[in-house]
C-alpha positions as CSV (number, residue, x, y, z in Angstrom):
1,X,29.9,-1.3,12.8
2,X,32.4,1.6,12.0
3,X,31.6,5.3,12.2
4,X,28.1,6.9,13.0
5,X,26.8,8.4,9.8
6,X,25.3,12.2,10.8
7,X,22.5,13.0,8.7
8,X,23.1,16.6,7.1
9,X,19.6,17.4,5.7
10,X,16.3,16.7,7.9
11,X,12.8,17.6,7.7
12,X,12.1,19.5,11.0
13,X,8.5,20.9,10.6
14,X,5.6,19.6,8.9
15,X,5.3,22.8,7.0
16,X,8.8,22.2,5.4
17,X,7.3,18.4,5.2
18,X,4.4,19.9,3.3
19,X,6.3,22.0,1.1
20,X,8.1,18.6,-0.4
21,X,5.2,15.9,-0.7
22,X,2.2,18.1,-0.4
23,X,-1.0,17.4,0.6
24,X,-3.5,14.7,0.7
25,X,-6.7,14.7,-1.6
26,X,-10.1,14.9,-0.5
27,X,-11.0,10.7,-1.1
28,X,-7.9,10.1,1.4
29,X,-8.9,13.0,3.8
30,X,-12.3,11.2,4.0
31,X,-11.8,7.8,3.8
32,X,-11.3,7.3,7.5
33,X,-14.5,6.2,10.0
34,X,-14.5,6.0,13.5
35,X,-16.2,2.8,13.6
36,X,-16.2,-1.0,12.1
37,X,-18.7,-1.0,9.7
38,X,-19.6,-4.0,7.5
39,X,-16.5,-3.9,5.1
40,X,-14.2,-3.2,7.9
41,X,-16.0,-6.4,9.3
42,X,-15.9,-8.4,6.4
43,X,-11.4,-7.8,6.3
44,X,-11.1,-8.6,9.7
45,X,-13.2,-11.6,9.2
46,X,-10.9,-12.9,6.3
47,X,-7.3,-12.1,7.5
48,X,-5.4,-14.5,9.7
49,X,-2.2,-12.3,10.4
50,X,-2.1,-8.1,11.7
51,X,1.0,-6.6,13.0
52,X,0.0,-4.7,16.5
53,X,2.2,-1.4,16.9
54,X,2.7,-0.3,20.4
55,X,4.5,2.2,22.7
56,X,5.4,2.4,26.4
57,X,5.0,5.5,28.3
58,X,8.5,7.0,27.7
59,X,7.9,5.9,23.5
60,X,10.0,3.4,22.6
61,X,7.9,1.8,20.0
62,X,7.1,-2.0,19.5
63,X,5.8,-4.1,16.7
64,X,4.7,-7.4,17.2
65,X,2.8,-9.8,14.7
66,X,-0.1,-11.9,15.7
67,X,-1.8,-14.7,13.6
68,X,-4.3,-17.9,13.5
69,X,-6.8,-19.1,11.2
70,X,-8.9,-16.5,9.3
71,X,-11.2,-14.4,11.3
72,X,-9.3,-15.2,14.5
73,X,-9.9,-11.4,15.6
74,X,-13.2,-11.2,17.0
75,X,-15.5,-8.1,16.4
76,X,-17.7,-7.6,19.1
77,X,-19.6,-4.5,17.7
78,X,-19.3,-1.6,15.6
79,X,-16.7,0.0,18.4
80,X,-14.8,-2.9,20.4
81,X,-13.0,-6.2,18.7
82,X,-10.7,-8.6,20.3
83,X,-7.4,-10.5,19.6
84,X,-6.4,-13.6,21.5
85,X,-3.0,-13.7,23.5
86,X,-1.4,-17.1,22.3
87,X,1.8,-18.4,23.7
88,X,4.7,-16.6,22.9
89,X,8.5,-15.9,24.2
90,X,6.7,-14.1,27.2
91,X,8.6,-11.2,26.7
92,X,4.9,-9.6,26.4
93,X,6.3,-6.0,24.8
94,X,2.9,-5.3,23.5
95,X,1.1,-6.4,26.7
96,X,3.7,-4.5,29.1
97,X,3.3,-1.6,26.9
98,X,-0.4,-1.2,26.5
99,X,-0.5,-1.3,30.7
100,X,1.3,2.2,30.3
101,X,0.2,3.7,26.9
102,X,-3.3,2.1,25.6
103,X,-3.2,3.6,22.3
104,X,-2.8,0.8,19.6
105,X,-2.1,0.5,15.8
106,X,-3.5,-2.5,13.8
107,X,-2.5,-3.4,10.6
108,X,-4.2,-6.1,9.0
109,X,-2.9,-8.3,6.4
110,X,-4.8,-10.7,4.0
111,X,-2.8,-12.8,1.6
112,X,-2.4,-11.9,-2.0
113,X,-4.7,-8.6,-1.5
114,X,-2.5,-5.3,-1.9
115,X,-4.6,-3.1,0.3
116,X,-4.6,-3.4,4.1
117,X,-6.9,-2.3,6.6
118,X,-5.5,0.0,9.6
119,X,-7.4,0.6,13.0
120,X,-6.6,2.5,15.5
121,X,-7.4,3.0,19.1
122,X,-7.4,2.0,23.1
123,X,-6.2,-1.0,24.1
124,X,-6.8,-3.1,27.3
125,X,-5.7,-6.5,28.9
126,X,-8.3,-8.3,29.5
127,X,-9.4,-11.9,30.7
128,X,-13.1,-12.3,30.9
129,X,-13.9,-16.3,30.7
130,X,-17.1,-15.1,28.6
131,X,-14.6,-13.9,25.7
132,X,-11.8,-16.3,26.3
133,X,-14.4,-19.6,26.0
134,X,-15.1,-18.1,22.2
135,X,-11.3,-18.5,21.4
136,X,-10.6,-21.9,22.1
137,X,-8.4,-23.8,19.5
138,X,-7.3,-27.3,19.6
139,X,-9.1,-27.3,22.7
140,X,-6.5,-24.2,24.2
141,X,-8.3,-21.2,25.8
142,X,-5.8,-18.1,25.6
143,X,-4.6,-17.1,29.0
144,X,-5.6,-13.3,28.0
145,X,-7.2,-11.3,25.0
146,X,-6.3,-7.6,23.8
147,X,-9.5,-5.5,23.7
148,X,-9.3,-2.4,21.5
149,X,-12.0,0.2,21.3
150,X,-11.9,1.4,17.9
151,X,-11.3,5.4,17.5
152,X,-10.2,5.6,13.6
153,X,-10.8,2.7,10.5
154,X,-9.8,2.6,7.2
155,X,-8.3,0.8,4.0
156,X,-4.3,1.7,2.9
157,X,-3.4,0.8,-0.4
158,X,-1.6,-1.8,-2.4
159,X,1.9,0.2,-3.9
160,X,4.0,-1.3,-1.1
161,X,3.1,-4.6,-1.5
162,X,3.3,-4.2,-5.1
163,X,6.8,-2.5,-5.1
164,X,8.0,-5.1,-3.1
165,X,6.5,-8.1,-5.0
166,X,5.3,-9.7,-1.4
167,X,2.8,-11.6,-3.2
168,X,4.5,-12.7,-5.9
169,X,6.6,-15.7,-5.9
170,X,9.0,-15.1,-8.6
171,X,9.9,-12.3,-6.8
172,X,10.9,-14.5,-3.5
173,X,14.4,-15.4,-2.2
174,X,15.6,-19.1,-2.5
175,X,14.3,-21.2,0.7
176,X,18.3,-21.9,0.9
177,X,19.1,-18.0,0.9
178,X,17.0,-17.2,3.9
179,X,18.3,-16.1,7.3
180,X,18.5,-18.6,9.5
181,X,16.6,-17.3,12.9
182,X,18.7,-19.9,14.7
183,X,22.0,-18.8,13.6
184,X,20.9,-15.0,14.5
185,X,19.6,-15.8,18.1
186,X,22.9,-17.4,18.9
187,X,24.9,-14.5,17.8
188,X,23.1,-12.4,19.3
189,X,21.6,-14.0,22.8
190,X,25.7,-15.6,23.0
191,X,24.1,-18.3,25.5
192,X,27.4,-20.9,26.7
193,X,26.2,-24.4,26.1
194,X,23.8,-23.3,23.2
195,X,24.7,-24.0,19.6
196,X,22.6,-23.2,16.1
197,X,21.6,-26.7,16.2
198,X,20.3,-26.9,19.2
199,X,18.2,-23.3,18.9
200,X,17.0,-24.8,15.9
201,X,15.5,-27.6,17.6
202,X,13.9,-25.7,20.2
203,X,12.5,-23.7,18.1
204,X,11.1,-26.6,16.1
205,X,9.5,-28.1,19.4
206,X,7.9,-24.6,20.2
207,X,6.3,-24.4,16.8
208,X,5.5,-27.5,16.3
209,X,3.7,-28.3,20.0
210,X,3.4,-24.9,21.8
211,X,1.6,-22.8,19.1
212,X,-1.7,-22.6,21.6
């Protein structure tokens, strides 16, 4: 990868941070709640994909996407909502994490809206039948659910989905251009008896019959 690049000019204090980009106005200073209230409620109910940041105990940081059909996050009240645990590669980062460090970022996404809606909070693992039962899909109960009590709410705007044209399809790389996922894992998991073709067909298989 050739030689380690050493930065020469860092920010080391948030006063010298300050100094460069200033400070926030008074809207954005206020514009957090500590609750889900009906807007929050409404966004929640409309988005089918969030991105869950996490981090274990020592704080090496995880982000992990989650997704289903709109409104697949469940609020239960104005302090406590719930995403389902689908299959996945089992690795579980997110899960293993949150059973040393609860605290939990949310970002969640609705398609073709800029703005995004962050929550943040405490996390648990939880697998109450009550909760699970209201998840079922194609007749799949998750296994588990992530329970977050909500500490902090609010909306983040649209300039970098706008800068980066995420909506826009005129904007998007050729289909034929893409990485190919397949081609990565191989070069990078360097499995004997494994080839791209044969990643890609497993990974066909586990989306096509393993998504719940």
């Amino acid at each position: 990868m050739g030689n380690y690049f050493e930065y020469k000019h860092t920010i080391d204090s948030e006063e010298e941070l300050r100094k460069l980009i200033g400070y926030p106005g008074e809207l954005v200073n206020n514009k957090a709640i500590q609750y889900i209230d009906r807007n929050c409620q409404e966004f929640i109910s409309k988005s089918p994909f969030l991105l869950i940041a996490t981090s274990s105990e020592s704080g090496f940081c995880d982000v992990s996407p989650r997704g289903d059909h709109a409104g697949f996050v469940q609020v239960l009240n104005e302090k406590q909502l719930i995403i389902p645990e689908r299959p996945g590669n089992k690795r579980a980062d997110s899960l293993r994490n949150i059973l040393s460090n609860p605290y939990v970022g949310l970002l969640f996404v609705i398609p073709r809206l800029g703005e995004t809606l962050r929550v943040n909070g405490n996390a648990v693992i939880i697998k109450d039948e009550e909760i699970l039962n209201r998840m079922i899909v194609k007749g799949k109960k998750p296994l588990l659910a992530i329970g977050v009590d909500v500490e902090e709410c609010y909306i983040h705007c649209a300039k970098a989905f706008i800068r980066s044209g995420l909506w826009n399809p005129e904007s998007w790389t050729d289909k034929a251009e893409l990485p190919s996922a397949a081609k990565m894992i191989y070069e990078h998991a360097k499995q004997p008896d494994t080839s791209i073709s044969s990643i890609e067909e497993r990974l066909k298989e586990s989306y096509s019959k393993r998504l719940y």
